[in-house]
Structure formats: C-alpha cells, structure tokens
C-alpha positions in Angstrom: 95.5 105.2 90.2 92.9 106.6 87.7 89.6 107.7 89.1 86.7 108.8 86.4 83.2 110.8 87.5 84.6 112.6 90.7 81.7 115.1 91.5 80.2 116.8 94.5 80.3 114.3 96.8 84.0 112.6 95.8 86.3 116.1 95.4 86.6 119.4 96.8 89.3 121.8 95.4 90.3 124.7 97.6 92.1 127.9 98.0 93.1 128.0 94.1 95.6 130.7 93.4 98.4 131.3 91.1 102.3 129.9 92.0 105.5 129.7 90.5 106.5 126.7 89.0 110.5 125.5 88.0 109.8 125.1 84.5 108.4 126.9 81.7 109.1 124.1 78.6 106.6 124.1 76.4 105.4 120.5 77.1 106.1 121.3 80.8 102.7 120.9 83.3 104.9 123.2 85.7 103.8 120.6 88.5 107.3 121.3 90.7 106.9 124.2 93.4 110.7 125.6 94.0 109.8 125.4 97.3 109.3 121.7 97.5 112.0 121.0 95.6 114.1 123.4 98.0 115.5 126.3 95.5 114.7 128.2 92.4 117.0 126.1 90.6 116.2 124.4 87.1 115.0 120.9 89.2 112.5 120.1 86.4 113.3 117.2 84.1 112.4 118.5 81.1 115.0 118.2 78.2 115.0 122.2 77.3 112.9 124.8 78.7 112.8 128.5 78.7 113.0 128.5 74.9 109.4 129.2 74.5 107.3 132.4 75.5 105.2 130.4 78.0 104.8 131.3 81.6 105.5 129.5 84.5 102.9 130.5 87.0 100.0 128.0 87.1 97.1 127.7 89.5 97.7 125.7 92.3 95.3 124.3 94.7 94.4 122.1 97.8 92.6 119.0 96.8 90.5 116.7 98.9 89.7 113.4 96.8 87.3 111.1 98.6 86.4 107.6 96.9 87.0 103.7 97.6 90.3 103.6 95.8 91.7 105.9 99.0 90.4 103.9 101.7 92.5 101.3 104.1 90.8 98.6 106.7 87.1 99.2 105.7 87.9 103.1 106.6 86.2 105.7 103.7 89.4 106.9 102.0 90.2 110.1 101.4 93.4 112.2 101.2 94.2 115.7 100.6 96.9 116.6 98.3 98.7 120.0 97.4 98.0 120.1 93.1 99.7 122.5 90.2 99.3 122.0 86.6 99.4 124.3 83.6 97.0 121.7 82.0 94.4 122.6 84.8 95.4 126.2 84.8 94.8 126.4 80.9 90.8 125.2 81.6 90.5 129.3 82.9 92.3 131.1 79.7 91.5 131.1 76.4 95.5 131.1 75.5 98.7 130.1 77.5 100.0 132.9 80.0 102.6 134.6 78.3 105.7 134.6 80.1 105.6 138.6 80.9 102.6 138.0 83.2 104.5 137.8 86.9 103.0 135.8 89.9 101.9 139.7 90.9 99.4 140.6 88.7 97.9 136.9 89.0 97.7 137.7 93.0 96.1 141.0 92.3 93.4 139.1 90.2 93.3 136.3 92.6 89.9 137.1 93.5 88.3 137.0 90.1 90.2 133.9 89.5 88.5 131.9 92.5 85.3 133.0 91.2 86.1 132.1 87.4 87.1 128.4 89.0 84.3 127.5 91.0 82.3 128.4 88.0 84.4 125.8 86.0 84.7 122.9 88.9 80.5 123.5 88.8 80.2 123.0 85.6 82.6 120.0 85.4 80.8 118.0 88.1 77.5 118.8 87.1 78.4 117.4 83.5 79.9 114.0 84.7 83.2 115.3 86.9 86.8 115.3 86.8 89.2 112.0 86.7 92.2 112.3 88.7 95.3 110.4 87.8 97.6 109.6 89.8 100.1 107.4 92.0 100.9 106.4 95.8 103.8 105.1 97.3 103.6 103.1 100.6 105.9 104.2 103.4 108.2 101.8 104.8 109.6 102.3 108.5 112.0 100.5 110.8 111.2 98.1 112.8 112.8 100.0 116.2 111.8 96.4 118.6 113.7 93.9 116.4 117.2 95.6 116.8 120.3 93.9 117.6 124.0 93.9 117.4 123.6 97.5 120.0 121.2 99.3 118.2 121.6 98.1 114.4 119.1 97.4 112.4 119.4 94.5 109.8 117.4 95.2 106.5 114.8 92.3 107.0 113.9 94.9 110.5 112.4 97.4 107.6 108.2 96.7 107.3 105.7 98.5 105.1 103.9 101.3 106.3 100.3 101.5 105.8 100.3 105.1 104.8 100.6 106.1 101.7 101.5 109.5 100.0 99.3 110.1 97.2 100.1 112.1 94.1 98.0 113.6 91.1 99.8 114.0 88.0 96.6 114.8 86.3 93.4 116.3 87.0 90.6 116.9 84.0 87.0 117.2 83.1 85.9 113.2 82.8 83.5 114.0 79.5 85.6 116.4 77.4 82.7 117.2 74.8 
C-alpha cells in the first residue's frame, strides 16, 4: 500500500523514543528490533554492515494510521503498528548518529526528543502530511469443523483470514520542498 496526505485526522504517532536496531549498514533503515527478531544476533539482511561509523539506535514509535485503504466490511479502517527507521530518525538530526552515541544518552534526552518530534509531525501535517508505504499480509487459519481422517486436516480445510497484519516500510513528509 502507498498512502499520500496523512494529516491530523488520518495518523497519530506516539510514545517516540530511541531503540536499538540489528543493523548499522550504511544503507540499513535499522527497521529489525532484536527483540522481535528474538536475539541480538546479525538477523538483518543487509550484505555487510558494521563497516561504517553509523549508529544503530533509531527512533521508534507507535503509529495509528486511519484511512479507507485500512478498512474491511464498510468498517473505518485503521490499524496501529509498532514503526523504526533511521530514515525517520534522520528528519530530527542534522547528521547521522555516530556510532559512539549508546541507547543511554538517547534515553536521557528522551524528553527533548518527543518535544523536537511533535514539532516536526506538526509541521509535516500542516504542510500536506506524511505518506506511509507499506504492505499487509492476510492471515490464513484452519478450518477446525471440516476435519476428518481423526483429527487431520487436509490442505483445502485452510481459509483466508480477514485480518491482516500491516507493515510500514516507509514513513516521510508527502511534499519534500
């Protein structure tokens, strides 16, 4: 999905504060958490990283997206999704973090950084919003009534859920003059 002009009324972007990403490759948007991925391990697929002087802590930040493109059976859509990007991250500094800046000292500016955002996401909306890209993947479960054979499920027994998980890969200002 690709959404232009979200604005006041179409996303909200919360609790922004700085994480730790996998990754530090210098064309890297540090979007893997090591705890979703389930270690600190390398789990990025990036073809080298570590070679440059770039951080890996990013912002990261809940995201509520609201807009037609979300919604299911005549329902508004919307859908909440957990965001990190060095891309978005770079929008507050004037240079990339270098890589002896620790999660730390971003936690002890936390604050200021919240501030500095909402300034920018103000900004951004009022001068024609931020487009999200994206993709969604629909679910599919097991259909547990049609089992035979004791239990066993044939493949045709597996249906489409109407849920779908959401992800943004991107998130920037729509007009970037």
């Amino acid at each position: 999905f690709i959404v232009h002009g979200l604005g006041q009324d179409n996303i909200t972007i919360h609790t922004i504060k700085p994480a730790k990403a996998i990754c530090n490759g210098y064309l890297c948007d540090r979007q893997r958490d090591p705890r979703a991925a389930g270690s600190e391990s390398n789990a990025c697929g990036c073809y080298e990283t570590g070679r440059y002087q770039a951080s890996n802590v990013v912002l990261k930040a809940r995201i509520v997206l609201r807009h037609a493109a979300f919604a299911r059976n005549d329902i508004e859509g919307s859908t909440c999704i957990t965001f990190m990007s060095w891309r978005l991250s770079n929008l507050l500094f004037k240079a990339p973090i270098p890589s002896t800046v620790t999660i730390k000292a971003m936690e002890s500016r936390e604050r200021e950084i919240r501030e500095a955002f909402r300034q920018i996401d103000t900004f951004v909306k009022d001068h024609g919003g931020w487009s999200a890209v994206g993709w969604f993947k629909s679910g599919s479960k097991r259909d547990a009534s049609s089992a035979v054979d004791g239990g066993n499920m044939a493949a045709e027994d597996t249906v489409v859920s109407e849920d779908r998980v959401y992800h943004i890969c991107s998130l920037y200002p729509t007009n970037t003059n």
